[in-house]
Each structure stands twice: as C-alpha cells, then as structure tokens.
C-alpha positions as CSV (number, residue, x, y, z in Angstrom):
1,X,16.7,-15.6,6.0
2,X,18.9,-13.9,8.1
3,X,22.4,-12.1,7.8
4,X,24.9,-13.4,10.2
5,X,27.5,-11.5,12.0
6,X,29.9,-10.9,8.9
7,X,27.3,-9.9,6.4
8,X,25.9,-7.5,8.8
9,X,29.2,-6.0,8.9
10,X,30.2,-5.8,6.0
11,X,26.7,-4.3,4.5
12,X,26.9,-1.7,7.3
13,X,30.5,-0.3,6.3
14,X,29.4,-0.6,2.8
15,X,26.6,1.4,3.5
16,X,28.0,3.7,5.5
17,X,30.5,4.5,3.0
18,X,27.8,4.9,0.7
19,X,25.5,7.1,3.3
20,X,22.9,4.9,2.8
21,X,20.7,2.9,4.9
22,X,21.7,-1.0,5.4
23,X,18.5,-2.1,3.7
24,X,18.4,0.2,0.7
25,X,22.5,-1.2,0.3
26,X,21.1,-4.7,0.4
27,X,18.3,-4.1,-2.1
28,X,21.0,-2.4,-4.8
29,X,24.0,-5.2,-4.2
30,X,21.1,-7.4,-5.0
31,X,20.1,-6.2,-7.8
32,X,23.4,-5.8,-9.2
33,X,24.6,-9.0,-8.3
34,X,21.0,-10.6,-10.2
35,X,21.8,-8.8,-13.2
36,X,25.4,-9.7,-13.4
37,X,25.0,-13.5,-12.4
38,X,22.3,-14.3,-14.8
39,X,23.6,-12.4,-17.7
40,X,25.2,-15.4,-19.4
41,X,23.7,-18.2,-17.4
42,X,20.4,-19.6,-17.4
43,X,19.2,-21.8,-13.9
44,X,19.0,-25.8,-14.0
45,X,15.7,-25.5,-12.8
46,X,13.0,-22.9,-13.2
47,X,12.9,-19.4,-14.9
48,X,14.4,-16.2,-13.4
49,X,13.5,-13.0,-14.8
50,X,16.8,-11.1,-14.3
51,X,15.2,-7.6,-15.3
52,X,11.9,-7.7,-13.6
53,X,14.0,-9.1,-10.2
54,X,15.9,-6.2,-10.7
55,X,13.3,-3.9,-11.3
56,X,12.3,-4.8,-8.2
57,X,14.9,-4.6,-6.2
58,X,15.7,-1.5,-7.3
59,X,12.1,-0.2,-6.8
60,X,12.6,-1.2,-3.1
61,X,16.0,0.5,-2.9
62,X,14.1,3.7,-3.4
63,X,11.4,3.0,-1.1
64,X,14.1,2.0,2.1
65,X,15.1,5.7,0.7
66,X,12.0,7.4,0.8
67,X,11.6,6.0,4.2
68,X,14.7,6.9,5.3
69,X,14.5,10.4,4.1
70,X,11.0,10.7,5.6
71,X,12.2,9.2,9.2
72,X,15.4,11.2,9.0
C-alpha cells in the first residue's frame, strides 16, 4: 500500500508540527484511529484485536523514534 500525494502531505505537516518523523506519525494516527474505530463496533467478518493492534503500532512508533534519534 502506498500513500498518495495528499496523504503524504498531510502526514508530513502533521508530523512536522509534531517534530516527528513521517513514519513514527503514521504508526500513532494508526493506533489511535484502531482504538477509536473499533471501540463500539465489531467487523462483519473476522476478529480484530483493537489493543494488541495498538500495542503494536505503538511499539513501532517508538522504534521509527529510536531510529530516528539514533540517525539523527
């Protein structure tokens, strides 16, 4: 999957705002958008595990940190 033109500019002033990198924005908008869309709804098809999906993302916010703070 791929962001096109808009996303990509709106995640970069968003995370630029935030002094963050792109993908470390993208992993916590994720996260936060998981958690608030499946608090009161449950998919057609499948399971989602909100909070482990979360966990995750949020796991790999700090990582695209780490690396930035390591690179930087």
């Amino acid at each position: 999957m791929t962001l096109n033109e808009t996303q990509a500019r709106v995640l970069q002033q968003i995370a630029n705002a935030e002094m963050r990198s792109p993908e470390q924005m993208l992993s916590l908008l994720l996260a936060e958008g998981v958690r608030f869309y499946f608090c009161d709804y449950q998919p057609h098809s499948g399971e989602v595990d909100p909070e482990s999906a979360e966990f995750m993302l949020k796991q790999d916010a700090i990582r695209c940190a780490m690396g930035a703070k390591n690179n930087g």
